[in-house]
Structures are given as structure tokens and as C-alpha cells.
C-alpha positions in Angstrom: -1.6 59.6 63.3 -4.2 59.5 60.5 -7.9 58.4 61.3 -10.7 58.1 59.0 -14.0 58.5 60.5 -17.3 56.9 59.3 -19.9 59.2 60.0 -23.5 58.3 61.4 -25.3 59.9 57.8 -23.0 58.3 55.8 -24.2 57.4 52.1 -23.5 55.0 49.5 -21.8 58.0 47.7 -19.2 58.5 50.7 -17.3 54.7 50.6 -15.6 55.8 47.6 -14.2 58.7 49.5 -13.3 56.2 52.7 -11.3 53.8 50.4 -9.4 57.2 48.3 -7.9 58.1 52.5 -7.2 54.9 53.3 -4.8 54.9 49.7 -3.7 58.3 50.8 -2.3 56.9 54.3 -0.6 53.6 52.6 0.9 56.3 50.1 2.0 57.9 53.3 2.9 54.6 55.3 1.3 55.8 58.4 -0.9 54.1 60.9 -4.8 54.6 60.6 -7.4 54.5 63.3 -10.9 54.0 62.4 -14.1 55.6 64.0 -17.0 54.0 63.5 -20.6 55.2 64.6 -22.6 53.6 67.2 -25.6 53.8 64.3 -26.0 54.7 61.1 -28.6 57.5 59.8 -29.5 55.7 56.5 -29.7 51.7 55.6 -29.3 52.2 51.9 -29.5 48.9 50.1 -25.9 48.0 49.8 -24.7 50.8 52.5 -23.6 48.0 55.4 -22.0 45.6 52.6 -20.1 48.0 51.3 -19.0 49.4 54.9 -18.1 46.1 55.7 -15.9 45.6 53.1 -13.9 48.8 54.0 -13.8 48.0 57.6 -12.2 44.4 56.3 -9.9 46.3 53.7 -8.8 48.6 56.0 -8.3 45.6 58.5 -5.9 43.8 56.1 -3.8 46.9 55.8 -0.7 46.7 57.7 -0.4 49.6 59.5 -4.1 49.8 60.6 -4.6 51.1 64.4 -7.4 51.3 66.8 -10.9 50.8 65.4 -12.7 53.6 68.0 -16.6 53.1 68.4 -18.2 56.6 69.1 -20.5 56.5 71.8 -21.8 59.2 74.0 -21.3 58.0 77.5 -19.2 55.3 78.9 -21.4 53.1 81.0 -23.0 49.8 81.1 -25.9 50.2 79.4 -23.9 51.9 76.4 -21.1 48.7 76.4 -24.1 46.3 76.7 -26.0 47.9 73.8 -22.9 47.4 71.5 
């Protein structure tokens, strides 16, 4: 299994590095999980576009797996909040 995982300070600076793994696991033909933060650190102008447009990417990709959502506690609140 092969996961890339979005972290909560992620910068502008660190997409490129998302989208160079994701290459890396279609090189490998291997299924990829994706953990994304529950919020992000920093709203750079541009940050959440280009996020989106990796999440999409690596939703096209055919071997994509589970896109995991890291949150702290399981409970009702946490599940509403999302």
C-alpha cells in the first residue's frame, strides 16, 4: 500500500511534491490512499485550488484507494463538523 498524506501546514511549495508521489505510485502501479487533514494551518492564495486539483488528479487515477480524513476522535460532534 502507498499513501500520500496532506499535512495540516502544508504550503503552496509542497503540491509539487504531492503530484511527484502520486507519479512515483503509477510508475509503481500500486493502489494509493490519501490522508487529508481535518484543517489546514495556512490559506495561501491558491493553496485550496491547487489542493483541489490534486485530490481530483489523484481521483482520476486508477488505482486510487481510500481518501482517510484525520481527525482526532471519532464521535458526533467530529462527523458533524466535517
Amino acid at each position: 500500500m502507498f499513501a500520500i498524506t496532506i499535512e495540516k501546514n502544508t504550503k503552496i511549495e509542497n503540491i509539487e511534491t504531492y503530484f511527484t508521489r502520486l507519479s512515483e505510485a503509477k510508475t509503481l502501479n500500486v493502489e494509493v490512499d490519501l490522508l487529508l487533514p481535518k484543517e489546514l494551518k495556512y490559506y495561501y492564495l491558491g493553496l485550496v485550488p491547487a489542493l483541489l486539483q490534486f485530490i481530483l488528479t489523484w481521483l482520476r487515477y486508477e488505482n486510487s484507494g481510500k481518501l482517510l480524513i484525520d481527525i482526532d476522535e471519532l464521535n458526533e460532534e467530529a462527523i458533524t463538523e466535517l
